[in-house]
C-alpha positions in Angstrom: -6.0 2.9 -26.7 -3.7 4.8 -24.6 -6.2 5.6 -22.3 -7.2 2.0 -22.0 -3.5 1.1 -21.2 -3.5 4.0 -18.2 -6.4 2.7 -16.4 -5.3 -0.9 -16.8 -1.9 -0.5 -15.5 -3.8 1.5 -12.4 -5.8 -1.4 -12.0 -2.9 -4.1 -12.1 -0.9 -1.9 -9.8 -3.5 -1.8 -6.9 -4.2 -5.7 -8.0 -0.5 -6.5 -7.2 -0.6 -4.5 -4.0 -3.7 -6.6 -3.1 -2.1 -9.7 -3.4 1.7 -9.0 -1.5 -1.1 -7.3 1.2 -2.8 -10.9 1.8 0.3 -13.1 1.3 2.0 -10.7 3.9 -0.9 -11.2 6.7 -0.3 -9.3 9.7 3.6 -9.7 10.0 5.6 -7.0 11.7 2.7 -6.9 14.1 3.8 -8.5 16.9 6.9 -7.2 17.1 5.6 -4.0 17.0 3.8 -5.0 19.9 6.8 -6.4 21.5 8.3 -2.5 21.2 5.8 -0.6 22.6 5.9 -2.7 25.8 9.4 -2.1 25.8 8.9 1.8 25.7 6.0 1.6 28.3 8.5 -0.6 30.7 11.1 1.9 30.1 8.9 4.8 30.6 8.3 3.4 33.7 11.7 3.3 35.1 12.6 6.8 33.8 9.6 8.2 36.1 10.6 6.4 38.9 14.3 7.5 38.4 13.4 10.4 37.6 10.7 11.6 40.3 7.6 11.4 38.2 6.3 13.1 35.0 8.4 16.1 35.4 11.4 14.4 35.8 14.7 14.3 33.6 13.6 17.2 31.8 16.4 19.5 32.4 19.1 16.3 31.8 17.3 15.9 28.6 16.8 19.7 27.6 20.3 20.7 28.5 22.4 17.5 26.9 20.0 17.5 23.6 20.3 21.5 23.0 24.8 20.7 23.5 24.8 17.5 21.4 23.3 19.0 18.2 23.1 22.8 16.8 19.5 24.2 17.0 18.8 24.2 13.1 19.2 20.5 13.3 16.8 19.9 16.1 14.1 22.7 14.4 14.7 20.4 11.2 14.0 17.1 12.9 10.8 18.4 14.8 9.2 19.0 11.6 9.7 15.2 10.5 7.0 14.7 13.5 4.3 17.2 11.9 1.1 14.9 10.3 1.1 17.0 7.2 5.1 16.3 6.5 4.8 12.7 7.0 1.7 12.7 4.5 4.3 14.5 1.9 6.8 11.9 2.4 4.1 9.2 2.1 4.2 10.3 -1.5 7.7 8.1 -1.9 4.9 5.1 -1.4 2.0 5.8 -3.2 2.3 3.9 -6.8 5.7 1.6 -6.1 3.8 0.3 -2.6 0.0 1.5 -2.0 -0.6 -0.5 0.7 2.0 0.8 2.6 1.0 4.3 1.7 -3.2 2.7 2.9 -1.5 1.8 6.1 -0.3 5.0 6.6 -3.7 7.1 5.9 -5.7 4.7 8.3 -2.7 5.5 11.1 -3.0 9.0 10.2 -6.8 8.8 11.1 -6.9 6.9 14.2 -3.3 8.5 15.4 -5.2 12.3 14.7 -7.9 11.4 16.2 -6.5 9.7 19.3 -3.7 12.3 19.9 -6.5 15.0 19.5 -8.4 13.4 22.3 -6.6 12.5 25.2 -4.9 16.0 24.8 -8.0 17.8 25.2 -8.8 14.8 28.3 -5.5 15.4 30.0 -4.7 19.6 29.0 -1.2 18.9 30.7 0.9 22.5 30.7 3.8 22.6 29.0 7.2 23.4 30.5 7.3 26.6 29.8 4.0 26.6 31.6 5.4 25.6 34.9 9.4 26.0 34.7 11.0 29.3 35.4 12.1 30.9 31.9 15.4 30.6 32.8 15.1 27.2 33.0 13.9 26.6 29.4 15.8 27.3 26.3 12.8 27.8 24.2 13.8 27.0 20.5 10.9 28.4 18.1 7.4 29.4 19.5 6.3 29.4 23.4 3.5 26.8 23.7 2.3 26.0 26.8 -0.9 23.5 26.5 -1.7 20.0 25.8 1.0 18.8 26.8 0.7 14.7 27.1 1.3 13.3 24.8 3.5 13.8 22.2 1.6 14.7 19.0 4.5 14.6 17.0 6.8 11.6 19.0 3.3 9.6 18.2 3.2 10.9 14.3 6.7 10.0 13.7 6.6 6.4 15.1 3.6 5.8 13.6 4.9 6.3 10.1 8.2 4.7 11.4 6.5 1.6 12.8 4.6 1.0 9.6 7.7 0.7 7.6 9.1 -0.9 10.7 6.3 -3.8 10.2 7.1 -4.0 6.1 11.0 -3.7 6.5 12.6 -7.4 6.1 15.9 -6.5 8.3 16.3 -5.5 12.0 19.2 -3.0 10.8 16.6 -1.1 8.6 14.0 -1.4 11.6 16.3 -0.1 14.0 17.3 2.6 12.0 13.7 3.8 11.4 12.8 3.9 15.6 16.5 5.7 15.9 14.8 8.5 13.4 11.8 8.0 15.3 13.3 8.9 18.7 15.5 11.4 17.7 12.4 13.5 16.5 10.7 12.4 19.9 14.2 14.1 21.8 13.6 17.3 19.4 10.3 18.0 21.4 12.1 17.8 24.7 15.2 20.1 23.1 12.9 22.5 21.9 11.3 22.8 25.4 7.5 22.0 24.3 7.3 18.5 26.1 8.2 16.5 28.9 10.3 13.2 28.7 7.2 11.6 29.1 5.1 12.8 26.9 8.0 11.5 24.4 7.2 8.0 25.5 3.6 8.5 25.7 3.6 9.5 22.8 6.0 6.5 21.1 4.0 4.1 23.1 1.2 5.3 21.3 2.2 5.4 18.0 3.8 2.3 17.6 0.2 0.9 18.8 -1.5 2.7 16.3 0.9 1.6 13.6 0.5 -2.1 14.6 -3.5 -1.3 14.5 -2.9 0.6 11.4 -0.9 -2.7 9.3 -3.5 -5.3 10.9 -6.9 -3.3 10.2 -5.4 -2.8 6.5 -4.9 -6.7 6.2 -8.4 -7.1 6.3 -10.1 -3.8 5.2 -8.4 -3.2 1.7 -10.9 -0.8 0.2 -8.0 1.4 0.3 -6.4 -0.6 -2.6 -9.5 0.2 -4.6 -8.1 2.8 -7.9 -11.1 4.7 -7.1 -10.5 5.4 -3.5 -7.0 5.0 -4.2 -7.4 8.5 -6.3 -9.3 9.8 -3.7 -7.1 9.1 -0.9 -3.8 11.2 -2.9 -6.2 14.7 -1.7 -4.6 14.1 1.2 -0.9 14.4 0.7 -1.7 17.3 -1.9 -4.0 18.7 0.9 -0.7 18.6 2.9 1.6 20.0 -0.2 -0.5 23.4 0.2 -1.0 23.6 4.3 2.1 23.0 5.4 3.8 26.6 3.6 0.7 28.3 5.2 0.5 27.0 8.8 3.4 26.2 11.0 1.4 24.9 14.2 4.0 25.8 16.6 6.8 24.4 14.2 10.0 26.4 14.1 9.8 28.2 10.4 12.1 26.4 8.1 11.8 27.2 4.5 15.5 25.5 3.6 13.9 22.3 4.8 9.9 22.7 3.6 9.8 24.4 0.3 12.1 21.9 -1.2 10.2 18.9 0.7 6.8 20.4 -1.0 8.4 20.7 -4.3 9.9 17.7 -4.4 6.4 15.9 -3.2 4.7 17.6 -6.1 7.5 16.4 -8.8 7.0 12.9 -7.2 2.8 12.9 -7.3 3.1 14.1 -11.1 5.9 11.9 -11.8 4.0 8.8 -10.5 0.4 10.1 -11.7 1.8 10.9 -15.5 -0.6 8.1 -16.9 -3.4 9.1 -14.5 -3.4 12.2 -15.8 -3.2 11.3 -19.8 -6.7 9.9 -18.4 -8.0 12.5 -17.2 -7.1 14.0 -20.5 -7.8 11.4 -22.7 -11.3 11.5 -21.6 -12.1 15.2 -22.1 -11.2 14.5 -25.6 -13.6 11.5 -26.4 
């Protein structure tokens, strides 16, 4: 009976997501729209102010490295990594799947795209064309694949599909503020170019909006089965991200608790899904 209950209150959850999915249609869509043309306009202004796709590096470099201690900018930089966002999609998986469906599709299509036009553009790094003493490098020298931002584009994707599911402005806002301040930790780091900051936000809030309207319509996501499936990827992430940096800045203060805490939330979440599994080994 117990095991009956489990997979019924699966079911009913992935039901209910179903249903706020399709009365929601594609809201937030638009607006995230609306944004990205924003960033692309101001992206535009910056270059020409700027003197072109090197421009306002140093301004950026210098004032973001003075405004804020490194540890903090190392910290935020990580909030950009794929595999980090995929933990904290954990906070969604059972109280909102479809946000946490949104998500995985973005991931795909953000991966996939960032992966691409890096390898089409290969765009050196500053510390591939500035003098050293011109960069403060903060954490590894990288000095490829520049454009754009892998991490501005992973962090306002995740950002701009809880920007298109947030009901306030104030909670929107807040979530591009995060957003951007993890795109400024590229440039204080000295990996990236202003640009490739809004490249990459450009991109990401595009993805998102693609992300939140393909999931309108393709829900297979909210099915338990591939629901299930889908959670091997956070819990892929739970074990990578202790293993492999990827030109991140080692912080254990910041990622061992993160990964802990994303395991204590899967199990928490997953108790009855679990009492399944075991449920049925013993039939």
């Amino acid at each position: 009976m117990g095991v009956e209950l489990s997979l019924y209150s699966l079911r009913q959850t992935m039901h209910t997501a179903n249903e706020r999915l399709i009365g929601r249609g594609t809201a937030g869509v638009f607006e995230l729209l609306v944004v990205a043309i924003a960033i692309v306009i101001l992206g535009i202004a910056v270059s020409l102010a700027s003197g072109g796709y090197h421009g306002g590096f140093q301004f950026l470099h210098r004032s973001s490295q003075a405004a804020l201690p490194e540890e903090a900018w190392e910290w935020l930089t990580w909030f950009g990594d794929g595999r980090v966002l995929l933990i904290v999609s954990l906070l969604f998986v059972r109280r909102r799947p479809e946000i946490f469906w949104a998500m995985i599709v973005g991931a795909v299509i953000g991966g996939l795209y960032a992966r691409g036009i890096k390898v089409w553009f290969d765009e050196p790094r500053p510390p591939a064309v500035l003098p050293a003493a011109d960069v403060h490098l903060i954490g590894p020298v990288l000095g490829r694949h520049s454009f754009p931002s892998g991490h501005t584009l992973s962090a306002f994707l995740f950002a701009g599909v809880l920007f298109a599911y947030s009901s306030t402005w104030f909670s929107r806002l807040l979530l591009l503020g995060f957003a951007a301040m993890v795109g400024i930790s590229r440039v204080a780091l000295g990996v990236h170019w202003p640009q490739d900051v809004i490249a990459g936000a450009f991109s990401g809030l595009i993805v998102a909006a693609l992300a939140v309207w393909l999931t309108r319509y393709c829900r297979i996501g909210l099915r338990l089965d591939v629901h299930v499936w889908l959670l091997t990827l956070p819990v892929t992430a739970l074990v990578m991200v202790l293993f492999d940096h990827q030109g991140n800045p080692w912080e254990p203060e910041l990622i061992v608790p993160m990964v802990v805490i994303g395991a204590v939330v899967l199990v928490t979440n997953y108790l009855d899904l679990f009492a399944l599994r075991q449920g049925s080994r013993t039939d």
